[in-house]
N, CA, C and O atoms as a GROMACS GRO file, in nm:
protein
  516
    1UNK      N    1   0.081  -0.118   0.000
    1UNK     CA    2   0.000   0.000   0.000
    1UNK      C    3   0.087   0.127   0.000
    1UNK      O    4   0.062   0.219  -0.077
    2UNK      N    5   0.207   0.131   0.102
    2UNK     CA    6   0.280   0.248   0.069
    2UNK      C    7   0.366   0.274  -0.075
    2UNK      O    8   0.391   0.388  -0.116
    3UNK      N    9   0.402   0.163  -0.138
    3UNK     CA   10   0.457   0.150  -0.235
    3UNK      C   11   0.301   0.241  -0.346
    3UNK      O   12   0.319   0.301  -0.452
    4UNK      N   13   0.251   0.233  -0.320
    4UNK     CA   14   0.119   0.205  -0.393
    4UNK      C   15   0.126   0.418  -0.416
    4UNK      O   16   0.121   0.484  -0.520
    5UNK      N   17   0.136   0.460  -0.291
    5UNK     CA   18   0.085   0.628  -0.240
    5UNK      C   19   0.207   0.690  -0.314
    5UNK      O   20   0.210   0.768  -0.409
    6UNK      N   21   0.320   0.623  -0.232
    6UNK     CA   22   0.465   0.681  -0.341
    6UNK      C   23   0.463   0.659  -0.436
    6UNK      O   24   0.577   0.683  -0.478
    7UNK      N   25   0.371   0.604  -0.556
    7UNK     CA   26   0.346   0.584  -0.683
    7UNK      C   27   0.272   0.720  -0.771
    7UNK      O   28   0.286   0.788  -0.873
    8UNK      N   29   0.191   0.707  -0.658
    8UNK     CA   30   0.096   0.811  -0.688
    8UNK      C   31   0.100   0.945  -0.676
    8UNK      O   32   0.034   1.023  -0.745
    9UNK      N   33   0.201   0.984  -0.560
    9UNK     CA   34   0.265   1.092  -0.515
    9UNK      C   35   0.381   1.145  -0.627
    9UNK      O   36   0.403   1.261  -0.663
   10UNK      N   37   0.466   0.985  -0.680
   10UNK     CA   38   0.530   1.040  -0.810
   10UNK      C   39   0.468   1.094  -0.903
   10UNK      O   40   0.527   1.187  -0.958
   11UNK      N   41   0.361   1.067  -0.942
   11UNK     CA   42   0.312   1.093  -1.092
   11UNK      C   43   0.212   1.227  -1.064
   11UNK      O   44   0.179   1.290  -1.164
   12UNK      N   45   0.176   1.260  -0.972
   12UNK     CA   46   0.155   1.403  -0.950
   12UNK      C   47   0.271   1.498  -0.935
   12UNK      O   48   0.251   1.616  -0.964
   13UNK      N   49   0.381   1.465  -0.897
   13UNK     CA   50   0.475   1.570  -0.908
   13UNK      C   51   0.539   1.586  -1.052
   13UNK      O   52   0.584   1.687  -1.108
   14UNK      N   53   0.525   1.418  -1.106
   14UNK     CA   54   0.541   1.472  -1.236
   14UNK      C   55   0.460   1.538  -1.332
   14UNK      O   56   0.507   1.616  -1.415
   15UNK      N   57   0.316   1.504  -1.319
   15UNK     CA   58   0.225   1.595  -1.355
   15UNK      C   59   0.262   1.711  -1.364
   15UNK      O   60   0.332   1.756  -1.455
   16UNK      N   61   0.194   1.803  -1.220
   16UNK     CA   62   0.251   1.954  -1.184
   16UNK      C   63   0.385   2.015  -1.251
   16UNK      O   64   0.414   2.119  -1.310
   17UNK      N   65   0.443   1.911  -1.216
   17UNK     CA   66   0.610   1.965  -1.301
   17UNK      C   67   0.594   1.988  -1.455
   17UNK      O   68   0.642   2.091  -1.504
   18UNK      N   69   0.531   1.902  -1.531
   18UNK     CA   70   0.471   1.928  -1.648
   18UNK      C   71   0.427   2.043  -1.696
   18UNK      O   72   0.490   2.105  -1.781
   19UNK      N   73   0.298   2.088  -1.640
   19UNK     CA   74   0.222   2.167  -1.639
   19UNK      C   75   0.266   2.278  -1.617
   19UNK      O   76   0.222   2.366  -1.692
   20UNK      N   77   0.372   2.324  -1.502
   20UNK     CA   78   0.430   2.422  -1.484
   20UNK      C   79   0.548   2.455  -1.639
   20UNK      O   80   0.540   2.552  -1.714
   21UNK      N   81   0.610   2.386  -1.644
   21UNK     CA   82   0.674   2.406  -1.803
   21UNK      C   83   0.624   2.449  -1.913
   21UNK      O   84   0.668   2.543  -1.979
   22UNK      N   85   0.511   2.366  -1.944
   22UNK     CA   86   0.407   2.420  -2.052
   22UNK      C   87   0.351   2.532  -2.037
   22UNK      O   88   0.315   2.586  -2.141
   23UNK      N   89   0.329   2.597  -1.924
   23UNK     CA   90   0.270   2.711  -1.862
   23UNK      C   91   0.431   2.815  -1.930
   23UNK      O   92   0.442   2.894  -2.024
   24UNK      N   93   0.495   2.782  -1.863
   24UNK     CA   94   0.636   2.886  -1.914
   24UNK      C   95   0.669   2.922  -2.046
   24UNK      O   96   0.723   3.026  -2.084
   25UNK      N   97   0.637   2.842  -2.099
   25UNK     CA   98   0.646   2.834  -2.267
   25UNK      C   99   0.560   2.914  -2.338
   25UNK      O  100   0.578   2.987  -2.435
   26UNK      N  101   0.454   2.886  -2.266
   26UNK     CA  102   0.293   2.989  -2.336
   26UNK      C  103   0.318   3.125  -2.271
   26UNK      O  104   0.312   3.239  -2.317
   27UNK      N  105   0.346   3.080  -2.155
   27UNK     CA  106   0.387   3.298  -2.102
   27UNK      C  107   0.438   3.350  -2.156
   27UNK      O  108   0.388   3.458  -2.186
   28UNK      N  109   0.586   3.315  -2.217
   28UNK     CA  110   0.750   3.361  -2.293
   28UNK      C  111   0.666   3.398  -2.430
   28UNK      O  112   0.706   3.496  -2.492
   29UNK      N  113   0.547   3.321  -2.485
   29UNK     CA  114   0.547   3.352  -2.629
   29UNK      C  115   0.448   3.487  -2.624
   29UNK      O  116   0.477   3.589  -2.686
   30UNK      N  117   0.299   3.473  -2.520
   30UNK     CA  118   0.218   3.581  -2.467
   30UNK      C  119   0.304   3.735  -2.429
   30UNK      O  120   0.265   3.849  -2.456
   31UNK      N  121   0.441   3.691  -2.352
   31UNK     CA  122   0.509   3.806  -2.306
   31UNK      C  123   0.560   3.896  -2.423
   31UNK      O  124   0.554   4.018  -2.412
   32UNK      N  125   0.612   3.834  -2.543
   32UNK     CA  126   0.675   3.867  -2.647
   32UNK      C  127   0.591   3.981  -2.717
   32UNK      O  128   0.624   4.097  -2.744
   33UNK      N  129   0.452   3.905  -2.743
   33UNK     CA  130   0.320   4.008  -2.769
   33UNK      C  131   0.302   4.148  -2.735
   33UNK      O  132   0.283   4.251  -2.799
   34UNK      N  133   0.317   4.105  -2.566
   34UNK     CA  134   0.226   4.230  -2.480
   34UNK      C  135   0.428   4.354  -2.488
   34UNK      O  136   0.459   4.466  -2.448
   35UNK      N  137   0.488   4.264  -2.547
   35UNK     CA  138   0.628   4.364  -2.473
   35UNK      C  139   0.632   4.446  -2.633
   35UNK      O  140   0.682   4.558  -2.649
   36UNK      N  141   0.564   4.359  -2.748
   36UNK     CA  142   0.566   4.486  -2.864
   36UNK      C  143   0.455   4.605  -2.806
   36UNK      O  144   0.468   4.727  -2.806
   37UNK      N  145   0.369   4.540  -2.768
   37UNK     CA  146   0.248   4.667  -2.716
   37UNK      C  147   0.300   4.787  -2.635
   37UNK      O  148   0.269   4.904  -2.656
   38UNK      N  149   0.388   4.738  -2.532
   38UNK     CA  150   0.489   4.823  -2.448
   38UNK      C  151   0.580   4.902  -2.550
   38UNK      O  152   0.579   5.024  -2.537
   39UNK      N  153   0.648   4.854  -2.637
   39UNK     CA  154   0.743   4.914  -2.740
   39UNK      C  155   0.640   5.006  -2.778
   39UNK      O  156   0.678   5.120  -2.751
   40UNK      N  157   0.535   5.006  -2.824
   40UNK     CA  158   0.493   5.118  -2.898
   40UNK      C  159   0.446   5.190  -2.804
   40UNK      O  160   0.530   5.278  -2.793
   41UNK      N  161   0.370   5.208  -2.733
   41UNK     CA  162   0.354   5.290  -2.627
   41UNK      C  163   0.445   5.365  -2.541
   41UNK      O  164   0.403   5.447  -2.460
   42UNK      N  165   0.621   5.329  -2.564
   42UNK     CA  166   0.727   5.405  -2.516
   42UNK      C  167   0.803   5.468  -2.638
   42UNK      O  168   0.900   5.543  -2.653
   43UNK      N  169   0.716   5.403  -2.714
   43UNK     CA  170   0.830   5.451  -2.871
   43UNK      C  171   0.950   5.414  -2.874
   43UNK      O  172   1.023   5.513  -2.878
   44UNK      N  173   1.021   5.294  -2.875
   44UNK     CA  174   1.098   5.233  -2.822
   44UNK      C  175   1.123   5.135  -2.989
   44UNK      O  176   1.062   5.033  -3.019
   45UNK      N  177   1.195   5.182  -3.046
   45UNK     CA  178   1.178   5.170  -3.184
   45UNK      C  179   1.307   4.999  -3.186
   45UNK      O  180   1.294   4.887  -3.236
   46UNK      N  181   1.423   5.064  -3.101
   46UNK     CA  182   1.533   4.987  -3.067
   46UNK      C  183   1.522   4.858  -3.035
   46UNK      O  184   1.599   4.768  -3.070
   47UNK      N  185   1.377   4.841  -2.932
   47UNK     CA  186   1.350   4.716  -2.895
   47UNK      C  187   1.271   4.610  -2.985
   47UNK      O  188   1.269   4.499  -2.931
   48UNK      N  189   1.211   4.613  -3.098
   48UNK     CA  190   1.231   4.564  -3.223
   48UNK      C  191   1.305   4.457  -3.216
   48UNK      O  192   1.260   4.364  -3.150
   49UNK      N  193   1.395   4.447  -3.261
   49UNK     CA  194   1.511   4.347  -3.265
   49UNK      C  195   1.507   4.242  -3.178
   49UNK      O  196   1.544   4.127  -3.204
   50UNK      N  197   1.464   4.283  -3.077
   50UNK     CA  198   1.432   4.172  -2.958
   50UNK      C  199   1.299   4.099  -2.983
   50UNK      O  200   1.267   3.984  -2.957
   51UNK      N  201   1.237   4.193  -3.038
   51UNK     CA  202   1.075   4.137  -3.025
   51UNK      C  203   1.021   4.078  -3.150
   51UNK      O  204   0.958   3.972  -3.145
   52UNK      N  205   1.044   4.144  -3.269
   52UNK     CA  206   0.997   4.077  -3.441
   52UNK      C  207   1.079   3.971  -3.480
   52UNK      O  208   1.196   3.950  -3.449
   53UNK      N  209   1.005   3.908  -3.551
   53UNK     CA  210   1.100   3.765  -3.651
   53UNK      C  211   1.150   3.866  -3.760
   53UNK      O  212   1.097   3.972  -3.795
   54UNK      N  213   1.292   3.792  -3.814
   54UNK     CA  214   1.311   3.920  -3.931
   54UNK      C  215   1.293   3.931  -4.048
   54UNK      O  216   1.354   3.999  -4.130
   55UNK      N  217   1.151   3.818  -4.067
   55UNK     CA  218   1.074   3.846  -4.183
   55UNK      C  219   0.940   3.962  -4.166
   55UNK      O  220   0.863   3.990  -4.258
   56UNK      N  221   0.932   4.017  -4.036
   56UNK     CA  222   0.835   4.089  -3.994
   56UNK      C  223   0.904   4.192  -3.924
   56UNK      O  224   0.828   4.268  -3.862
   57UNK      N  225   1.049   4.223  -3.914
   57UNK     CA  226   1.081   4.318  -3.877
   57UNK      C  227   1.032   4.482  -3.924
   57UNK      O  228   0.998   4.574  -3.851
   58UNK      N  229   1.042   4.477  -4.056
   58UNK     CA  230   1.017   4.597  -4.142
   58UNK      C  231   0.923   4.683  -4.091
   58UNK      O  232   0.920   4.804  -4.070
   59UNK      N  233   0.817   4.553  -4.069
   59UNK     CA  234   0.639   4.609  -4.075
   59UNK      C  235   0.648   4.635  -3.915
   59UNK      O  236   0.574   4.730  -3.891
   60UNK      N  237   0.699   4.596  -3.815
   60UNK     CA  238   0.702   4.606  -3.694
   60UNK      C  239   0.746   4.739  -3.674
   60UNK      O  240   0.677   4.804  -3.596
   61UNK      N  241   0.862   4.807  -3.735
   61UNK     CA  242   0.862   4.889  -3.737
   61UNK      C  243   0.802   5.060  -3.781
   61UNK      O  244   0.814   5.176  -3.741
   62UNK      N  245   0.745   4.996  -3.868
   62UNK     CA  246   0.635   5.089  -3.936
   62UNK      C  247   0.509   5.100  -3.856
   62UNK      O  248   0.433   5.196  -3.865
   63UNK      N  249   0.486   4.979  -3.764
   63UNK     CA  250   0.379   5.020  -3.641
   63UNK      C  251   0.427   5.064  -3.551
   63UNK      O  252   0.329   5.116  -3.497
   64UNK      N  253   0.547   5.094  -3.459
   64UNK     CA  254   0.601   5.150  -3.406
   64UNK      C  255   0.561   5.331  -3.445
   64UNK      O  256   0.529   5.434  -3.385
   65UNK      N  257   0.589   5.280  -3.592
   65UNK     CA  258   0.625   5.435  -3.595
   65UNK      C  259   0.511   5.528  -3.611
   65UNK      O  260   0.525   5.647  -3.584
   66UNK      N  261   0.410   5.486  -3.650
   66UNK     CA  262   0.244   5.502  -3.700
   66UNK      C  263   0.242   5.583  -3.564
   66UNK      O  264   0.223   5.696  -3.606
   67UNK      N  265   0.249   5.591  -3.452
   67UNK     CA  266   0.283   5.610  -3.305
   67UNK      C  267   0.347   5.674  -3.270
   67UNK      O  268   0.336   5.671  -3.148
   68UNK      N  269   0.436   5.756  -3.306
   68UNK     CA  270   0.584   5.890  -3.270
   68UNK      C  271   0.552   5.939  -3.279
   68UNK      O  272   0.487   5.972  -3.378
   69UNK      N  273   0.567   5.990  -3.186
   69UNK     CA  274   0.514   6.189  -3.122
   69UNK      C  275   0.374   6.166  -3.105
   69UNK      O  276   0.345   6.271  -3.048
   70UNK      N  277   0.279   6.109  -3.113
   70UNK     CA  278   0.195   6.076  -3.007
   70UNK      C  279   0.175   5.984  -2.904
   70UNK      O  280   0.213   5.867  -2.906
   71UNK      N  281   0.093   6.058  -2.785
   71UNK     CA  282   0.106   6.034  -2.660
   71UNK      C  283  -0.028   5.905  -2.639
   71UNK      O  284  -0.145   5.905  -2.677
   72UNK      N  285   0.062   5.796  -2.557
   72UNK     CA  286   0.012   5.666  -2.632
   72UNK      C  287  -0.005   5.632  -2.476
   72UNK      O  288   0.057   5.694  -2.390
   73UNK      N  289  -0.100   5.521  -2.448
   73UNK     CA  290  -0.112   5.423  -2.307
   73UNK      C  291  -0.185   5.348  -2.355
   73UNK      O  292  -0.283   5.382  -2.421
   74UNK      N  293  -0.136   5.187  -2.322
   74UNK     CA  294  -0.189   5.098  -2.246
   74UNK      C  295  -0.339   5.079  -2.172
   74UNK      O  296  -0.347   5.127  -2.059
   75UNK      N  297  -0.439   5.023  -2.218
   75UNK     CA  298  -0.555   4.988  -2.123
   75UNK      C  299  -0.576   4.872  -2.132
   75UNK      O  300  -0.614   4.809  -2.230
   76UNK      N  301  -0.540   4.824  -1.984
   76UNK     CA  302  -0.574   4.655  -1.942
   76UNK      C  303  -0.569   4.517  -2.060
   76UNK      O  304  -0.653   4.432  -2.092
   77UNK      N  305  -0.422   4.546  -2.104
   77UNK     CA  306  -0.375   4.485  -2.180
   77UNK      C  307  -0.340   4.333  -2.111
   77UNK      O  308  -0.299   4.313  -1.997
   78UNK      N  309  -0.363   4.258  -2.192
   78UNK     CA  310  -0.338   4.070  -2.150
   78UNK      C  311  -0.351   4.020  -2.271
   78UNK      O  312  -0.439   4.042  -2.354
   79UNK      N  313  -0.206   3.911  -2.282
   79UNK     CA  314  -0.244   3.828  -2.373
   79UNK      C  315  -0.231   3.687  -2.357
   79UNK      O  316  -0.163   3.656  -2.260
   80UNK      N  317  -0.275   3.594  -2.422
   80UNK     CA  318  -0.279   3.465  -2.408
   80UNK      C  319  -0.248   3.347  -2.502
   80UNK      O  320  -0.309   3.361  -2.608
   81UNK      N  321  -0.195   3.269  -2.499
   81UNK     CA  322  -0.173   3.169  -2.607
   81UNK      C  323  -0.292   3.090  -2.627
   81UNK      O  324  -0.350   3.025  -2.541
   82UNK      N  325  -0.322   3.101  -2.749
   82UNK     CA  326  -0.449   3.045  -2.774
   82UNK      C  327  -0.405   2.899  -2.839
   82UNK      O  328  -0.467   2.797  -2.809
   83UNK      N  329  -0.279   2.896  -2.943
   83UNK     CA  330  -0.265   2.752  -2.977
   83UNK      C  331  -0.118   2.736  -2.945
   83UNK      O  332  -0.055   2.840  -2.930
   84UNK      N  333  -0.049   2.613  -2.932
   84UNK     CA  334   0.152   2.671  -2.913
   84UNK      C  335   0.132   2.512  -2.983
   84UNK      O  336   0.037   2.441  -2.950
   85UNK      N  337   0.217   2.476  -3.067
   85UNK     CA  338   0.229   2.394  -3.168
   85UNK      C  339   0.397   2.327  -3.155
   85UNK      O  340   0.428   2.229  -3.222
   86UNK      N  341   0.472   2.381  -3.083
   86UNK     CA  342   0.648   2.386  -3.045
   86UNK      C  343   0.698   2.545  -3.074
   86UNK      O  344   0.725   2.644  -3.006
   87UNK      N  345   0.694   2.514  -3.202
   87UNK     CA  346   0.784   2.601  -3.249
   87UNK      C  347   0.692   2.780  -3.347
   87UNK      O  348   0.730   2.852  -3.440
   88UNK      N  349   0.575   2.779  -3.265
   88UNK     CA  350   0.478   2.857  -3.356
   88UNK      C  351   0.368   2.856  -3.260
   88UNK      O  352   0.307   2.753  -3.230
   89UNK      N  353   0.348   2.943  -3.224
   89UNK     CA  354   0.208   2.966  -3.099
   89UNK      C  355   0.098   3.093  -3.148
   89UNK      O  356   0.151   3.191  -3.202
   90UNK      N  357  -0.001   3.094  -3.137
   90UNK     CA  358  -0.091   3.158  -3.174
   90UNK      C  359  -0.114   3.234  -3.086
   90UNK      O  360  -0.108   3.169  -2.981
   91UNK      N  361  -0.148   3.381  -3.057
   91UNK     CA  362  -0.121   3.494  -2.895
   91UNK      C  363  -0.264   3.557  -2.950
   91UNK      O  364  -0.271   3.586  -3.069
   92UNK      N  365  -0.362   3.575  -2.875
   92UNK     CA  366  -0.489   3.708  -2.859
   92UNK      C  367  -0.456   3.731  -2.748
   92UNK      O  368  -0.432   3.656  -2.653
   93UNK      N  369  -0.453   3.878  -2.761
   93UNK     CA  370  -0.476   3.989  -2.645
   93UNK      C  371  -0.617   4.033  -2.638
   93UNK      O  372  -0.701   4.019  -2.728
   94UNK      N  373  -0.635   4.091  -2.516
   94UNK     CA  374  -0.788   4.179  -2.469
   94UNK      C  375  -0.688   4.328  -2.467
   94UNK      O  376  -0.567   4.323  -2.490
   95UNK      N  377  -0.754   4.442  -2.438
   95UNK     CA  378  -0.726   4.567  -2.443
   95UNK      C  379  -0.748   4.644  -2.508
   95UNK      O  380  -0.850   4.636  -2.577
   96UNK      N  381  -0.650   4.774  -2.522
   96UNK     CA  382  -0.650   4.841  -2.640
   96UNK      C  383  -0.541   4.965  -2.616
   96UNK      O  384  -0.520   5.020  -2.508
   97UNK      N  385  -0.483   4.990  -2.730
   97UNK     CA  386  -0.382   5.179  -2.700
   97UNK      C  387  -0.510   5.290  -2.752
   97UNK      O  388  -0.604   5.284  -2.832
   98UNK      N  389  -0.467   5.370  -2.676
   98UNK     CA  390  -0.556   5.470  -2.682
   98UNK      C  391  -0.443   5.564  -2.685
   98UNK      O  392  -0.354   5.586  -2.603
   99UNK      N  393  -0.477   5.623  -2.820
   99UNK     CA  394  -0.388   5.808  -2.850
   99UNK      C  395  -0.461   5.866  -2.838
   99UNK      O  396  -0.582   5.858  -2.864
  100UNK      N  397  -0.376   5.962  -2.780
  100UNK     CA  398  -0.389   6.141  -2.807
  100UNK      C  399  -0.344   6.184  -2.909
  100UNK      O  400  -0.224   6.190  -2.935
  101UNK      N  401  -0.435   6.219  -2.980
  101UNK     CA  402  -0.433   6.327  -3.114
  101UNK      C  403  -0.455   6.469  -3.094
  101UNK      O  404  -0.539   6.524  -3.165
  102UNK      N  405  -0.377   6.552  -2.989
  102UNK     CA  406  -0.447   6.709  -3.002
  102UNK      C  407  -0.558   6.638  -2.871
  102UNK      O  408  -0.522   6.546  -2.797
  103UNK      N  409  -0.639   6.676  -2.867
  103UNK     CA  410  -0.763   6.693  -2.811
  103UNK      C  411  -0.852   6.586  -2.840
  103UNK      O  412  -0.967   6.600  -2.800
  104UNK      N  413  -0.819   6.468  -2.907
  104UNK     CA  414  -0.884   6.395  -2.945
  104UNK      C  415  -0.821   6.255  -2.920
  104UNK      O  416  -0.707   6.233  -2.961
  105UNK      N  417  -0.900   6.150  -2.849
  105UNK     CA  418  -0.841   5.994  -2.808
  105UNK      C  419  -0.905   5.951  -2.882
  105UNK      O  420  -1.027   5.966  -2.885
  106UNK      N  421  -0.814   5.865  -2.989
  106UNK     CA  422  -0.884   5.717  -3.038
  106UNK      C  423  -0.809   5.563  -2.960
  106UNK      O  424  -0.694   5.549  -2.917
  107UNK      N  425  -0.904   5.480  -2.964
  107UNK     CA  426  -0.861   5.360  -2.960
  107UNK      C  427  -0.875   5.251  -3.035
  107UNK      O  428  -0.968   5.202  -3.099
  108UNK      N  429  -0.738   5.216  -3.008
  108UNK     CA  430  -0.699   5.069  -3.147
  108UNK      C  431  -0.720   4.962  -3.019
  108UNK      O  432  -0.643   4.961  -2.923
  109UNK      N  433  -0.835   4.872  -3.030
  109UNK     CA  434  -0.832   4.753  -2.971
  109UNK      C  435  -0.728   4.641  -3.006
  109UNK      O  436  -0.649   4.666  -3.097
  110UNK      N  437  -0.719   4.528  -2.947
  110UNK     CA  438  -0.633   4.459  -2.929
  110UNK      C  439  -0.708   4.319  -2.986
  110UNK      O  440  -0.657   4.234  -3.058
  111UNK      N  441  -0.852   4.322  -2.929
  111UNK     CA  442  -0.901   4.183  -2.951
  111UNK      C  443  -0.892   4.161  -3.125
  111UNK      O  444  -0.849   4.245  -3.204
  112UNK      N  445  -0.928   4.068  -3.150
  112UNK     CA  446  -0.968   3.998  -3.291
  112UNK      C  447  -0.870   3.979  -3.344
  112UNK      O  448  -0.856   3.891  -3.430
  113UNK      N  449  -0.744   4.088  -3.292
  113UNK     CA  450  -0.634   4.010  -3.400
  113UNK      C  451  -0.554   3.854  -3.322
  113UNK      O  452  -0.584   3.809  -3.211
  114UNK      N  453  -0.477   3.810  -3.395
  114UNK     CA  454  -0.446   3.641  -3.372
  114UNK      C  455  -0.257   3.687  -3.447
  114UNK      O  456  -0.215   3.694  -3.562
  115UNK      N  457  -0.196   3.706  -3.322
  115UNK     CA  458  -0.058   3.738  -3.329
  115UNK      C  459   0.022   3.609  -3.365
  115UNK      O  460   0.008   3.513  -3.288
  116UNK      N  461   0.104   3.596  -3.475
  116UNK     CA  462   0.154   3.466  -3.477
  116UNK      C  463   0.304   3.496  -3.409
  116UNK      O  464   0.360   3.606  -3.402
  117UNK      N  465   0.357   3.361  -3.359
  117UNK     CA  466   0.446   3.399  -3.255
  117UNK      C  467   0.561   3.292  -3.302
  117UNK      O  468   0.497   3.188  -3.317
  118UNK      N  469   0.710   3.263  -3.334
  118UNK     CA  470   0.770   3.192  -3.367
  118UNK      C  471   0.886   3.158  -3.285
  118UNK      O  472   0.922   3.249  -3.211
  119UNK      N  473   0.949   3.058  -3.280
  119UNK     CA  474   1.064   3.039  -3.223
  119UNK      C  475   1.162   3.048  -3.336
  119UNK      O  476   1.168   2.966  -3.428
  120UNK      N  477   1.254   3.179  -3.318
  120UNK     CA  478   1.356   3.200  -3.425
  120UNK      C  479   1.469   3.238  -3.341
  120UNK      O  480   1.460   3.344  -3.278
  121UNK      N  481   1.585   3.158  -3.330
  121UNK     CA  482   1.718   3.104  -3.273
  121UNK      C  483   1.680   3.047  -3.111
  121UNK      O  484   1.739   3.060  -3.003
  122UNK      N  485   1.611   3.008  -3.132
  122UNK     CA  486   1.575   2.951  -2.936
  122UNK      C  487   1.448   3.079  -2.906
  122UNK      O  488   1.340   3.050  -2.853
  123UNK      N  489   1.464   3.144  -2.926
  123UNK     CA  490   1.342   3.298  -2.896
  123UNK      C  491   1.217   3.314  -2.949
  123UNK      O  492   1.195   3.336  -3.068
  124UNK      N  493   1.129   3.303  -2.858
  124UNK     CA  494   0.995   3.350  -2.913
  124UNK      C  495   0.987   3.460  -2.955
  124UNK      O  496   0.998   3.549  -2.870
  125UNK      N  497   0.959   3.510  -3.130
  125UNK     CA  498   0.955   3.629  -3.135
  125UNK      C  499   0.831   3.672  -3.235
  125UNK      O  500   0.808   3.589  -3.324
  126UNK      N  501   0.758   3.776  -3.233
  126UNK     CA  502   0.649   3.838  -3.315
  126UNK      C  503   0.675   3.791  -3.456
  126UNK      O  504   0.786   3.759  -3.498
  127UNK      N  505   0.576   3.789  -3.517
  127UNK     CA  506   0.581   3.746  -3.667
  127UNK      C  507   0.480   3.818  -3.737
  127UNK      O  508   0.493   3.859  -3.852
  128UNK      N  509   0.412   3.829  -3.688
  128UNK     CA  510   0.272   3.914  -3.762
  128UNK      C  511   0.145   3.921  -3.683
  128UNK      O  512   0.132   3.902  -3.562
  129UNK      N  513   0.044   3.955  -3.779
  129UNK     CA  514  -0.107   3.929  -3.705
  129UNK      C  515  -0.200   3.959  -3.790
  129UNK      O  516  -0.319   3.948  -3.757
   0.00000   0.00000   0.00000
């Protein structure tokens, strides 16, 4: 019977241990997402490089820039891995940036788009959406 509990006690820690990994993997690719959202909202043109694949660098930057010299924030931004496949994870965010134009706020929501997310040299990095 004790043989039996320490059986069982193994395969839940290996469980959990599991689960916690897979969990890390889907954050790293979600984080990658929400840290371009941060780039544009600081205008942070530099951090690019860290964040786009560099078949999507170009265009990453051109949304960046859509964004300079206006005054940009963050509202209750989250994102999530909706599919992770190894090497290619699928990211929706909730939120939205909201500019200042002069006297005037618009907001670009976040939902509906479907961020594709890649592993390019070991790194989860933006690819499109």
């Amino acid at each position: 019977m004790k043989q039996r509990r320490i059986g069982l006690l193994f395969c839940f820690v290996i469980f959990v241990c599991s689960a916690c990994t897979g969990s890390s993997k889907d954050s790293d690719a979600s984080k990658v997402v929400e840290s371009f959202y941060q780039a544009i909202v600081k205008q942070e043109r530099d951090q690019v490089g860290t964040i786009a694949c560099a078949a999507w660098e170009k265009t990453a930057l051109r949304e960046i820039d859509a964004f300079m010299g206006v005054k940009t924030e963050l509202s209750d931004v989250s994102c999530s891995v909706k599919e992770n496949s190894g090497e290619t994870a699928s990211v929706v965010c909730t939120g939205k940036i909201a500019a200042s134009y002069g006297n005037e706020v618009i907001d670009f929501p976040l939902e509906g788009k479907i961020h594709t997310v890649v592993k390019e040299q070991g790194e989860w990095r933006l690819c499109g959406y």
